[in-house]
Each structure stands twice: as structure tokens, then as C-alpha cells.
N, C-alpha and C positions, 0 to 999 in steps of 0.2 A: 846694516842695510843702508845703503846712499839715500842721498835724503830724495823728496820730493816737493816741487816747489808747483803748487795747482794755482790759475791764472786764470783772471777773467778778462775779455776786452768788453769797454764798458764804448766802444765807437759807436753810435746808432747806425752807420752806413753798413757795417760789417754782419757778417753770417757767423762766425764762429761764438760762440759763447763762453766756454771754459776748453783748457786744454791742461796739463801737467807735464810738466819738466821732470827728467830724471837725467842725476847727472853721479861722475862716478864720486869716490871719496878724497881724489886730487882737485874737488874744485875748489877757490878759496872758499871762505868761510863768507868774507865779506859780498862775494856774488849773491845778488837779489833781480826782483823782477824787474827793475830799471835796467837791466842789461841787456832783454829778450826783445824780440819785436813779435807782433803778431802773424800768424803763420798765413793770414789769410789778406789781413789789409797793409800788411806789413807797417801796421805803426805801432811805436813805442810809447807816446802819450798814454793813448787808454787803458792801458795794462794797469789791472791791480790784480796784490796777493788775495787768494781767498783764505782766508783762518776761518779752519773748523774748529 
């Protein structure tokens, strides 16, 4: 199964909460959440991984 990578923005301006990335099994390995932007305020700062 490709993996999935779930996100929170932690922006106080922004409306999005959590969102999750899936991506296929050519992506590197080293790809993390410092490479996404937010879908909504489009920043890259507030981004953290969530670990369940």
C-alpha cells in the first residue's frame, strides 16, 4: 500500500486543520512534510507530521 503522510497546519489565520497526503511508491523515501505547502494558506512553515 503507498504510504500516507497526514498533516496538520498549525497557522492560527488558516481554516484547514488536518489533511493527508498519499502518494504512489516512486516517491523518494526521504520526501517529508517540509516539502508540502498548505492547501489552503499555502504555507509551508506550519506544517507538522501527525503520528498516531
Amino acid at each position: 500500500m503507498p504510504a500516507t503522510l497526514e498533516v496538520k497546519c498549525t497557522n492560527g489565520d488558516c481554516e484547514m486543520d488536518m489533511f493527508e497526503l498519499h502518494y504512489t511508491y516512486d516517491m523518494p523515501d526521504e520526501v517529508g512534510v517540509e516539502d508540502f505547502a498548505c492547501p489552503y494558506c499555502r504555507e509551508t512553515e506550519p506544517l507538522e507530521e501527525i503520528q498516531l
